[in-house]
N, C-alpha and C positions, 0 to 999 in steps of 0.2 A: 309533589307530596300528597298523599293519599287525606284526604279529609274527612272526619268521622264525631258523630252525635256523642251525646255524654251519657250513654249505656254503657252498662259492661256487661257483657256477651257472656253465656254461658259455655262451657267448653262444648267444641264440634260445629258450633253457628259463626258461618263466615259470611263477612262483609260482601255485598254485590255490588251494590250502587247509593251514591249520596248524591242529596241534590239541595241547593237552596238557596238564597241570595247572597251574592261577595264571598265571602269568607265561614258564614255561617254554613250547621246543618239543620235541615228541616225535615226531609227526608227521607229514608232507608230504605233499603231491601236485602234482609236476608235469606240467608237458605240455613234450617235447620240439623239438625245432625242427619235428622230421618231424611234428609231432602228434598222438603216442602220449603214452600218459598213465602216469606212473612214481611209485610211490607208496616212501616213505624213513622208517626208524623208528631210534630213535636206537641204541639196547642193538644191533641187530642190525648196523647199521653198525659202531657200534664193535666189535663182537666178530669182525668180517670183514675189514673195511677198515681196517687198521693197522699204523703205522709198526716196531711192534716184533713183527710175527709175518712167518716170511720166507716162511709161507707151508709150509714142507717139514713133514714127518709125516704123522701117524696122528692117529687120534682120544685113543689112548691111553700115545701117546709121541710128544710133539712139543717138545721142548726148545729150539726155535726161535720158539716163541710164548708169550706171556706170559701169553693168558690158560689154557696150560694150566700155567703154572707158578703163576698164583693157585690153579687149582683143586687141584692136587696140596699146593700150603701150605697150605689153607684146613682140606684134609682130616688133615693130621697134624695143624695143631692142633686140630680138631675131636677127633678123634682120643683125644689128650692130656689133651681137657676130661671127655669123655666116661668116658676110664676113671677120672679122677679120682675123679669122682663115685659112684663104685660105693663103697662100704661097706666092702666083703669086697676090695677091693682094697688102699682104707687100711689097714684091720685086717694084712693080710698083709705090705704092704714099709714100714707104719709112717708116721706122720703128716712128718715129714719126706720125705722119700722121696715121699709124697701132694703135698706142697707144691711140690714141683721138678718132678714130673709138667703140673701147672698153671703153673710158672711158664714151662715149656718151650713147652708149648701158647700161649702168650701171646708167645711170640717171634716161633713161626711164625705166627701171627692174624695179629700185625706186619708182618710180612715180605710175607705176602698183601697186607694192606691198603695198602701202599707202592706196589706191582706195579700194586696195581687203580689206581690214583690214578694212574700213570703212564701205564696203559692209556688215562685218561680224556684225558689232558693230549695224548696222540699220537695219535688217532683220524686217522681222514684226513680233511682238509680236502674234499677234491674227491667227486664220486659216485663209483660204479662204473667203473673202467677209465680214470679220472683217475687222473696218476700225479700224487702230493704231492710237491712241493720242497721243503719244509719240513725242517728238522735238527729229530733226534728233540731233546725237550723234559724238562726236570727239574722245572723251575717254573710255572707259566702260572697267569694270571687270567682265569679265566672265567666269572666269577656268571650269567651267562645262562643257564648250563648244568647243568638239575638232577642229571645224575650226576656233573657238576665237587664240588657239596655234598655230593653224597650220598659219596663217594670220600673228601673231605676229613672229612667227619664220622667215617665209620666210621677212618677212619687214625688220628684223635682219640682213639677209644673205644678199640682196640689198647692204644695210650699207657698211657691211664687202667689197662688190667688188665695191663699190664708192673708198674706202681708197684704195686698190690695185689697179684699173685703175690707178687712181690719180697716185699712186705712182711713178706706170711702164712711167710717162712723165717724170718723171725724168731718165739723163743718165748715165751712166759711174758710176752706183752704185757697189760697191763690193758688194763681193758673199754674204758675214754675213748679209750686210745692203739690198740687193733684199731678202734674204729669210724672213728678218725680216719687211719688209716693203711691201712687193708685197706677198712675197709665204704665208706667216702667215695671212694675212687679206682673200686669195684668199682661202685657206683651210678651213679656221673656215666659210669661207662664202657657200663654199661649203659644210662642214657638216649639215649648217642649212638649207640647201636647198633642203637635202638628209631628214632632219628630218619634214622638214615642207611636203614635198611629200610624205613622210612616211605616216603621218599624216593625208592630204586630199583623196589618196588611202582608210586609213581605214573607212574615212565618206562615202565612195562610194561603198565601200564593206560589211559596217555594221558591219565589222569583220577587217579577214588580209588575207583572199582567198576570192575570185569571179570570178564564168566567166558570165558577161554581154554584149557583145559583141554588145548587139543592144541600147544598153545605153550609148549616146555620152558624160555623164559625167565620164562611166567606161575609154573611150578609153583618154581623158583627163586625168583625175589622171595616165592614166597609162603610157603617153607620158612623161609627167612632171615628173614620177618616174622615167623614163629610162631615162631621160633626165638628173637628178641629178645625177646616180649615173655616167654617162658618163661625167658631168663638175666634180665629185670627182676623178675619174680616171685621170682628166687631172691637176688636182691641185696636185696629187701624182706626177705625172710625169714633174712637173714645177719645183720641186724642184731645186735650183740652186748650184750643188756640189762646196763644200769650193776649194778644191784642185785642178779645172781646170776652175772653173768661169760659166759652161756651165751647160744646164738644162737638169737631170738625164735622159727625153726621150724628147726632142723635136718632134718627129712625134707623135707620142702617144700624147704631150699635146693639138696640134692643133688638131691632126683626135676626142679625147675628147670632146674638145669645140664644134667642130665642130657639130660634130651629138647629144651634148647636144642642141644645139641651135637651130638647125632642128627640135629636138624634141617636144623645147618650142613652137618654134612657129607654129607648126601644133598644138600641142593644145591648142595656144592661139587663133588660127584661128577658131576653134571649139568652143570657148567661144561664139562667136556672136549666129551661130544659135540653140545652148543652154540654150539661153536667150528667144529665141522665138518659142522654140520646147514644145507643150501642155504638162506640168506638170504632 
């Protein structure tokens, strides 16, 4: 069975070749009516060719495009997680105050991962210099589409550490009621985040190996990858042991978060001139 991206072809341009991991496309090449040969990749489409960017701005202030308002939310809550995570931060404005830091950072995660997900959902149907008919979109089904999942997953994983921030405001939780109220929401939030980056990697690799190094979408997904599996490492190590009330590595969960959130936000910072880097 012939597998094909979620374009619609103008008449005379036919399909060459699809490429991209499993089931999904990432991919294309076609050949125009004139008989030139045009090659389509999904991340760069979307990030060019869309319903909700009107196109006006800068690289570094364009409030008419969405994906640079992912990257400016992505980067407060990065931001947010980041300082959390410092030590000498807690110690100075006190463990509450620590708590609302990270819950606030978890807003904005949300709020990005909303944006993105809608990014996905309004991509433009048509190629280049097709104009799309289409009304911008809220909801859409599109499983064909690996950054459809990969959007919906990580909007998931947000969720998950809104209920874990939230939670960790509360104090004087026993061991049972933090693992079940903070570690459990904080892990599964972190698996989606490891699966949703999984995920955007393979849209950028067209596969599950790549070295693009001059491709600032490759160095993104690959930030955002290192990045999850280092807030997973720190959700391992939050776990809060029954039998002495304290969390299995404390350094380990912070230095985690930490260079998770570094991560993010260098390549949420990458997101802006991304947007305005020629397709």
């Amino acid at each position: 069975m012939t597998r094909s991206g979620y374009l619609e072809l103008p008449a005379g341009w036919t399909r060459l070749d699809t490429r991209g991991p499993g089931p999904f496309v990432t991919h294309e090449t076609y050949r125009h009516a004139d008989g030139s040969v045009v090659t389509w990749e999904s991340r760069p489409h979307r990030k060019h060719r869309n319903l909700l960017d009107t196109g006006r701005g800068s690289t570094w202030w364009a409030p008419g495009a969405v994906a640079w308002w992912i990257g400016v939310l992505f980067m407060v809550g990065s931001a947010c997680f980041a300082l959390g995570a410092i030590p000498a931060y807690a110690d100075a404005v006190g463990t509450t105050t620590d708590a609302i830091t990270f819950f606030v950072g978890s807003i904005f995660f949300t709020g990005a991962a909303l944006l993105q997900y809608l990014e996905v959902v309004n991509a433009n149907s048509g190629l280049a210099g097709d104009r799309d008919r289409r009304r911008v979109q809220v909801l859409a089904w599109q499983p064909r589409r690996i950054d459809w999942w990969a959007s919906l997953v990580q909007l998931a994983g947000t969720v998950w550490f809104n209920v874990s921030t939230f939670s960790a405001l509360h104090t004087n939780l026993s061991a049972a009621r933090a693992d079940r109220l903070i570690w459990r929401p904080d892990a599964l939030g972190s698996v989606c985040f490891l699966v949703a980056s999984g995920l955007a990697w393979a849209e950028v690799a067209h596969g599950w190996l790549a070295w693009r190094p001059r491709s600032l979408s490759w160095w993104i997904a690959g930030l955002n990858l290192v990045g999850s599996v280092a807030f997973g490492a720190s959700a391992i190590a939050s776990y809060v042991v029954p039998a002495t009330g304290d969390l299995r590595n404390a350094e380990l969960a912070n230095l985690g978060t930490l260079v998770g959130a570094l991560c993010f936000l260098v390549g949420a910072l990458l997101l802006l001139p991304e947007r305005t880097r020629p397709e």
